[in-house]
C-alpha positions, 0 to 999 in steps of 0.5 A, spaced: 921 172 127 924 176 122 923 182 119 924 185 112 922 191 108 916 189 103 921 190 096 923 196 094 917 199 099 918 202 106 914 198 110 916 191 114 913 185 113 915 179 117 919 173 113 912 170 113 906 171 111 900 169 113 894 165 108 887 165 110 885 162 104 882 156 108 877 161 113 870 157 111 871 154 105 869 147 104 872 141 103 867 135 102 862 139 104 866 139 110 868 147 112 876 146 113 876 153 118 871 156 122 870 161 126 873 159 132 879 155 128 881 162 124 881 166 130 885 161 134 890 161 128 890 168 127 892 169 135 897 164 133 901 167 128 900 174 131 903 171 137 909 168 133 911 175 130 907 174 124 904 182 123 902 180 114 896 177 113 894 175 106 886 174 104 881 175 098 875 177 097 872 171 094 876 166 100 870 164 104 863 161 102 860 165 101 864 170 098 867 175 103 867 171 109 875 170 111 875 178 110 869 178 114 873 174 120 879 177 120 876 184 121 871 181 127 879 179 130 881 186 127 876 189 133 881 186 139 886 189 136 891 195 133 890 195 126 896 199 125 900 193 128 898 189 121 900 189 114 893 186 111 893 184 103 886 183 099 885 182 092 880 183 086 878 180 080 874 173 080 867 173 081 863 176 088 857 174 089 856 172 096 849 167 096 847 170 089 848 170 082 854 174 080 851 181 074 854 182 068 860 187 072 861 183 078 867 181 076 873 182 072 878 189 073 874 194 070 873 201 074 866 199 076 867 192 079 874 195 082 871 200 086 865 196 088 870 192 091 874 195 094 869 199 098 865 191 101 872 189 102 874 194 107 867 195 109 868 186 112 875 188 114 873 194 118 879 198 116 880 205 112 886 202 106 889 197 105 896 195 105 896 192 099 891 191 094 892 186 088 890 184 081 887 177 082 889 175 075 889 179 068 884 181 065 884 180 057 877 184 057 879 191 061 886 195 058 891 195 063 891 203 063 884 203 066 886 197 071 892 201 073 888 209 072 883 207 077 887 202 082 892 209 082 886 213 085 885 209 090 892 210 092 890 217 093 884 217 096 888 213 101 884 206 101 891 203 099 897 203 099 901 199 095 899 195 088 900 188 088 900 183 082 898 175 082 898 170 077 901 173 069 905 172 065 912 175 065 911 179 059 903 182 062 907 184 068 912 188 064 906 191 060 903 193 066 910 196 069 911 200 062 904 202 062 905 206 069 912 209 067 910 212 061 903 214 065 905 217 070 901 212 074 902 208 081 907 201 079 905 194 082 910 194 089 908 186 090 907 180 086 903 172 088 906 168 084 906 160 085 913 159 086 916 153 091 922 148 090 918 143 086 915 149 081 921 154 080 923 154 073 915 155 071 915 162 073 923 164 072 922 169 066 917 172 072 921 172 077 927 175 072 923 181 072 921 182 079 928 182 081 930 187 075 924 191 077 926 190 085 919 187 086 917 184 093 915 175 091 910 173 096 909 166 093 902 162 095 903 154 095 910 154 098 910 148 100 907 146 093 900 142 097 904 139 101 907 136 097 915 138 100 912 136 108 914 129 106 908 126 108 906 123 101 909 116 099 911 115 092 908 109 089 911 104 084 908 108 079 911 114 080 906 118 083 905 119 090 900 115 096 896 121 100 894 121 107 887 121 108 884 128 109 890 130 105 889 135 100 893 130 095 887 125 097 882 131 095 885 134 089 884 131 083 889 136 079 894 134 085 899 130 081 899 133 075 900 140 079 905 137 084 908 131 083 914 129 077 920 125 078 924 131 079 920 133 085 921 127 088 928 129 087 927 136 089 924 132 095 930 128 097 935 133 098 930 137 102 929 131 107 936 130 107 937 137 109 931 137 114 935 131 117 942 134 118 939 141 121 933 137 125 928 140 122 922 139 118 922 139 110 916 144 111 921 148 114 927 147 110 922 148 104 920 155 107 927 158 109 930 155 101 924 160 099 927 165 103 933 165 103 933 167 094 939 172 093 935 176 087 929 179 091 926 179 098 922 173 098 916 172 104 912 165 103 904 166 104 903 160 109 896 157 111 895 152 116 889 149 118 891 147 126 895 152 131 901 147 131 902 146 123 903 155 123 908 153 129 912 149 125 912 152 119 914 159 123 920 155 126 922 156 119 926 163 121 930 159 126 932 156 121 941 157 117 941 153 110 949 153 109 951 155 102 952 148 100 945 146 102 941 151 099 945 149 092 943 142 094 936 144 093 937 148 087 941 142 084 935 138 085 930 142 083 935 144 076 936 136 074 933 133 068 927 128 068 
């Protein structure tokens, strides 16, 4: 495995981090994860040198419980070996109807939060505690005022921001400057070789502010695996089981003719390295000269985290890596 600090922070971070947002959710009314399934995947990463583990407090069904999973697998283990990430804003209702303040980023939902969340983890803090998304009923300055007592209290370390806007994340960055107040460290946006140019006014923003980028949906659904064929139409022929065959927003999310472009060059760099594209995808990610980059990698089996930890081994010549980026870059 390989190490790196976590932006402009002091803590070290493998180069992946580890998604658990499949723990218990249901697919078909089938559960993805279970109990069993997610410890089995959390030995495996840890194993391979994974020690960042990434989750929500909505993930799992009911709300809370990838949390409560990773804290019953915690119990065998040295919390202090891990960097652990949460997150808030959506709805938590666990088996019941959600109340008028059960969500959002006001300081009553945040501090009801944070206690459940640490309660189902069973730790003291956490090392990095995100914005879910932007809350457009709750100023910034209370979100940040309170986010900001909890890193004095010690139950946090470091803030995170997921899903915003370029210019949200830059008010949110002005708003802890001019206040005094703690800064977002980490950012989630969802960033892969297909889904790049989307967030390049984010991302500009990150590397000028030496922000650390854990981008979710590294692998765009699966879609850079290469298990997906195009059909004569354009649009891609998904395996059974696949998310491509379960998500109806798949091919409006994922699929262009620039990616099955974007997709070529990364088979054709797969192939000269004897590699997989997952994890050519992976290491083109990791490998962005403007700010440290750590995919987040969910998996549903062992050896799907096996090979998408293999990435790490992986050396993208200059030539291949601009290959990738030349592709993402065409015109459709």
């Amino acid at each position: 495995m390989e190490y790196t600090t976590l932006g402009n922070t002091g803590t070290t971070v493998s180069k992946l981090c580890f998604g658990t947002w499949r723990f218990a959710m249901e697919s078909g009314g089938v559960v993805e994860t279970d109990r069993t399934a997610a410890h089995d995947l959390l030995d495996t990463a840890w194993e391979n040198g994974v020690n960042f583990i990434d989750t929500a407090n909505v993930y799992g069904n009911p709300n809370g419980t990838s949390e409560e999973w990773i804290g019953e697998w915690l119990e065998d283990h040295d919390r202090e070996d891990f960097v652990i990430a949460s997150k808030v804003y959506f709805p938590f209702d666990g088996w019941g109807e959600p109340g008028p303040n059960d969500s959002g980023l006001g300081r009553k939902h945040i501090r009801a939060q944070i206690e459940g969340t640490l309660e189902r983890l069973g730790t003291d803090y956490l090392d990095v505690y995100y914005i879910h998304r932007w809350d457009e009923n709750t100023p910034i300055r209370e979100t940040l005022s309170e986010l900001t007592q909890l890193v004095r209290e010690g139950k946090v370390r470091y803030l995170g921001a997921s899903t915003m806007a370029a210019w949200q994340l830059t008010k949110a960055l002005w708003q802890s400057d001019v206040n005094g107040l703690e800064r977002f460290d980490v950012t989630q946006p969802m960033v892969n070789a297909v889904q790049y140019d989307e967030v390049n006014d984010y991302l500009e923003v990150c590397a000028d502010q030496d922000l650390a980028v854990c981008p979710y949906s590294p692998l765009a659904g699966g879609f850079l695996t290469g298990k997906y064929e195009r059909t004569d139409g354009g649009g891609v022929k998904a395996p059974n089981g696949s998310r491509g065959s379960l998500d109806e927003m798949f091919d409006d999310w994922y699929v262009s003719d620039q990616a099955w472009d974007v997709l070529e060059a990364v088979e054709s760099v797969a192939d000269e390295l004897d590699a997989s594209p997952a994890q050519v995808s992976l290491r083109w990610l990791m490998d962005q000269p403007d700010y440290t980059c750590v995919p987040i990698v969910g998996a549903r089996k062992p050896t799907q985290l096996e090979e998408n930890v293999g990435a790490v081994e992986l050396d993208l010549s200059n030539d291949q890596f601009e290959r990738i980026a030349a592709a993402r870059a065409l015109e459709e």
